[in-house]
N, C-alpha and C positions, 0 to 999 in steps of 0.2 A: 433510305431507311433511317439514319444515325437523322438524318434534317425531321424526320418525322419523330423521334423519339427524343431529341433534344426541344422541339414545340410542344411535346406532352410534358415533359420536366416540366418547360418555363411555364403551360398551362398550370399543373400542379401546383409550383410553388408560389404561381400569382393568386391562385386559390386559397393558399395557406397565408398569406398578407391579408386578402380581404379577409378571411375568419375572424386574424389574430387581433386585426383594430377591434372587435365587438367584445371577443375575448377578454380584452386590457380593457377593453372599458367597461366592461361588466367588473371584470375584478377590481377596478378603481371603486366603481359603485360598493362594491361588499365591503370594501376596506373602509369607507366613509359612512358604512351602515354598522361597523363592527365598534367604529369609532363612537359613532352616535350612542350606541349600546351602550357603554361604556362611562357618556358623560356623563358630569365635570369629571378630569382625573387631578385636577389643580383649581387654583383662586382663579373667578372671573374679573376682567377689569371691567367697570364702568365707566366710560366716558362722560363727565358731567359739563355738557357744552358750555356754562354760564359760573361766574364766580360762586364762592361759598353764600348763603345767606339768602337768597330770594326764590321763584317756587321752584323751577327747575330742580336745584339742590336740594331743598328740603323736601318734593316728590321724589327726585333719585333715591333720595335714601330711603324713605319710606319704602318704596319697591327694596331697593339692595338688601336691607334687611330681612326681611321676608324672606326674600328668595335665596339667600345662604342658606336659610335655615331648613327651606325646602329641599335644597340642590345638595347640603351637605359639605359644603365648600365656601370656603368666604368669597364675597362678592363686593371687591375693594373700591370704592366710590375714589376716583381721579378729576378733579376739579381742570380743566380746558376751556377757559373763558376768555370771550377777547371776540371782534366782530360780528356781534349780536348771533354768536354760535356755530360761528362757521370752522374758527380754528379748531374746534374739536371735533366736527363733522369729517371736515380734511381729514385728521389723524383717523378717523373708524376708518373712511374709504380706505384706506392705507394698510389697514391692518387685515391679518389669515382672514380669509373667512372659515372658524373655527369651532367659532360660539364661543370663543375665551374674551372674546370681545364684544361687548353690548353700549349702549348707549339710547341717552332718552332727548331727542331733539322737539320742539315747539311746533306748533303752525304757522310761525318764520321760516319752518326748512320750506316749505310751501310759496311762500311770496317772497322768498331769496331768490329763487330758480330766474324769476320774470326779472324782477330788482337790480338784480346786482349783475355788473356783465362780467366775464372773463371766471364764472364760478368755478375754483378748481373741484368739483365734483359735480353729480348730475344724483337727487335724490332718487330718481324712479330706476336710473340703470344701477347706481353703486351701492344703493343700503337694498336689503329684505325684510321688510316688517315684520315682526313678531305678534303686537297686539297695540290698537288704542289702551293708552291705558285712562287717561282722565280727561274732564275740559273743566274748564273755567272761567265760567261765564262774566262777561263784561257788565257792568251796574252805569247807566249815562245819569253823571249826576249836576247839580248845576248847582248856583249857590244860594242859598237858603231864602235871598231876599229877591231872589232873580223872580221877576213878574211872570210867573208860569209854573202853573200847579199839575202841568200835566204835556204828557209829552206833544197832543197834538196843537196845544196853547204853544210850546215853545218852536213847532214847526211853523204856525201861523207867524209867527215873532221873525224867525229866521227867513220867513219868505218874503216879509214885508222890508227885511233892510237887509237883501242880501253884501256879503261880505261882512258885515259890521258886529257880528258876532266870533269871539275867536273860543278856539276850540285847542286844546292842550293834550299832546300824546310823550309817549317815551322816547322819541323821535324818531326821525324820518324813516320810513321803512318798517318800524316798529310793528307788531301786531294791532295794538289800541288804532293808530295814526289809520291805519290800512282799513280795519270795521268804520272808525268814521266817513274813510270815504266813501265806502261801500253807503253808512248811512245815508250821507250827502245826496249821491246818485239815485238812490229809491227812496228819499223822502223830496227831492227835486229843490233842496238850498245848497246856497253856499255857503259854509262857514271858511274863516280863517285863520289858518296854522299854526299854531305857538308849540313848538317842539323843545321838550328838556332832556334831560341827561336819561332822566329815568321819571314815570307818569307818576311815583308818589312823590317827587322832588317839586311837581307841577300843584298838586294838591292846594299847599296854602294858600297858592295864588288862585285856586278856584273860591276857596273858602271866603277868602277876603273881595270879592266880585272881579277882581283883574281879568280873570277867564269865565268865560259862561259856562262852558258845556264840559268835559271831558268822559271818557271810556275808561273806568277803571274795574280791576278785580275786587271780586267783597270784599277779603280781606282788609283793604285798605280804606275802601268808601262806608263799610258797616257801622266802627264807631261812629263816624263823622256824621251821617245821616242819624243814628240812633240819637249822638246829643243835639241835635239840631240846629246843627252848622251846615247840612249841605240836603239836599231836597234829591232823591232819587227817584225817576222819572219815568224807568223801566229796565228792565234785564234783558238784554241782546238773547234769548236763548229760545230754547221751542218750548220750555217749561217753565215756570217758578221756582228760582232756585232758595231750597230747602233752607240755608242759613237765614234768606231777608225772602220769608214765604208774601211779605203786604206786598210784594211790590212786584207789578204784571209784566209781564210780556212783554217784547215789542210790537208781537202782533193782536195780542189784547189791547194794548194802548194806540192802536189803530194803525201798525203802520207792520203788514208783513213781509220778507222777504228777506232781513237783516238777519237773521239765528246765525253768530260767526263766532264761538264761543275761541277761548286759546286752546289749542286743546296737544296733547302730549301723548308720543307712540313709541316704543321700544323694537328699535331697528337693530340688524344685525349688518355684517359687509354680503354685498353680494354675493352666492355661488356656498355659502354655508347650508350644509347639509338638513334635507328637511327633516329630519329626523333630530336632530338639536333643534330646528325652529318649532318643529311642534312641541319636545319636550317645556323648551322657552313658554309656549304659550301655555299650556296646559297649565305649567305651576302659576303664573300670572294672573290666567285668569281667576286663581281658584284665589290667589292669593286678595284679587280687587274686589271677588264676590262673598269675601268676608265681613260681616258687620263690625267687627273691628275696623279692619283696615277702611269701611266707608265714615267709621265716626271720626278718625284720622285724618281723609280726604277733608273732610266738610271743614275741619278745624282750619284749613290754607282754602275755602273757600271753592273746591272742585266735588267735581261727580265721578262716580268713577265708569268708565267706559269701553269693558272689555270682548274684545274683536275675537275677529279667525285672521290668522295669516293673512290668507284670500281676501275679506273684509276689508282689513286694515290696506290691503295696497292699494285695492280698488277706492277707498276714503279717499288715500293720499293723491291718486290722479286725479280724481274730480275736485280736490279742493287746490293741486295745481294748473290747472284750466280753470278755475271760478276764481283763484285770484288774478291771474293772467288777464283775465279781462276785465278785472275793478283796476288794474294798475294803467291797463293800458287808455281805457276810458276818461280817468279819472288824472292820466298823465304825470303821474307819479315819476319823479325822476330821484335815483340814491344820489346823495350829497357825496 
């Protein structure tokens, strides 16, 4: 009798274990939904993966500001620059996932994953995307004297002496460096490599013929084409981008399948409450589908481009499998 009433105990109290795990984890759940409620109750940090001065930075801020003013909290822009954005990537993985920590990585978080071996992070398991926010489209320009008025005249050029054309990116690994190859492989040339420190450092030497071809952002190719020093050929993108509206497409100028603009998303650390990620998006988007904020965008030469949560993670796996296989084709090896 005591052996049968002592088996109903332990039946009971094994009953009361399986409850209490759904228990605790429902109450985990209300506690990070009460929290959510509640955000911000302090300053957010901004991770700004790349030095002061170039577009990362001055997109970061453009966002951060905004979004204090939304959030009601300062939104402190932290400058993390150093291996084309990964020391700052590092530090997000690292941090609560809280929502006091955000950050805005490139379409290099993308072609790092294949690139680079031994990554101390994994973009698809350790961040949660909040929203695309912008891209910005590549301009392939050439030099002003270079014998080719049009992009399929300079394919014809490139097919005819493969190698003997070089082509200039921000280096190895770079976003530019990565679209050309992708060019390379669906327009069926070879160009050859000339990689610099950074793709506007590359420029004079396009300007003055040393390099034929390069992939750069309007910002930087706009004056330069406008006094006519350097002949722009087409826009990597699926549209006409608004600042240089004369100048077509790549698949208006005959060649489809390249649209690989740079484009920029605001990730959070994995396991952050979705109730902070929507809040996150919400103000975001409302913030990029302002006419302000798009005559801003246009000034550094972007569009702006705002997602769902869902949207935006789904972006980021297809566009790390679509570099995956321009690196790998294309043999791409990080210096």
């Amino acid at each position: 009798m005591s052996r049968v009433r002592s088996t109903g105990v332990g039946l009971l109290l094994a009953g009361a274990v399986v409850l209490a795990a759904p228990a605790e984890s429902i109450a985990a759940q209300n506690r990070a939904q009460a929290d959510a409620g509640a955000y911000p109750q302090r300053p957010v940090r901004f991770i700004i993966p790349y030095p002061a001065g170039g577009a990362t930075d001055v997109l970061s801020r453009l966002v951060a500001e905004r979004l204090a003013a939304r959030l009601g909290q300062p939104v402190v822009g932290d400058n993390r620059g150093g291996a084309a954005g990964r020391i700052g990537l590092e530090l997000l993985s690292k941090s609560p996932p809280d929502g006091y920590t955000i950050s805005l990585p490139s379409s290099g978080m993308a072609i790092s994953v294949t690139l680079i071996p031994h990554l101390p992070y994994n973009p698809l398991r350790d961040f949660a995307p909040v929203s695309l926010v912008a891209d910005i489209p590549a301009i392939i320009v050439t030099p002003a004297t270079f014998p080719a008025a049009t992009l399929k005249e300079f394919i014809a050029l490139a097919k005819a002496k493969p190698g003997a054309y070089l082509y200039g990116s921000g280096g190895v690994g770079a976003t530019n460096h990565i679209i050309a190859e992708l060019f390379q492989l669906v327009a069926g040339v070879r160009l050859t490599h000339v990689p610099y420190k950074s793709a506007a450092g590359g420029l004079p030497d396009v300007i003055s013929g040393q390099i034929q071809v390069m992939f750069i952002g309007p910002p930087a190719a706009a004056p330069h084409v406008q006094a006519g020093r350097l002949r722009a050929l087409a826009v990597v993108y699926h549209k006409r981008f608004a600042g240089m509206p004369d100048v077509p497409t790549t698949a208006e100028a005959g060649l489809p399948g390249v649209d690989s603009p740079t484009w920029y998303a605001i990730v959070v650390p994995a396991g952050t409450p979705k109730a902070i990620v929507g809040r996150l998006n919400s103000e975001i988007v409302a913030i990029l589908k302002s006419p302000e904020m798009a005559r801003q965008l246009l000034l550094i030469g972007a569009e702006p481009r705002p997602l769902s949560p869902e949207e935006s993670a789904a972006f980021i796996r297809r566009e790390v499998d679509r570099w995956a296989r321009v690196i790998k084709a294309a043999n791409v090896k990080a210096e």
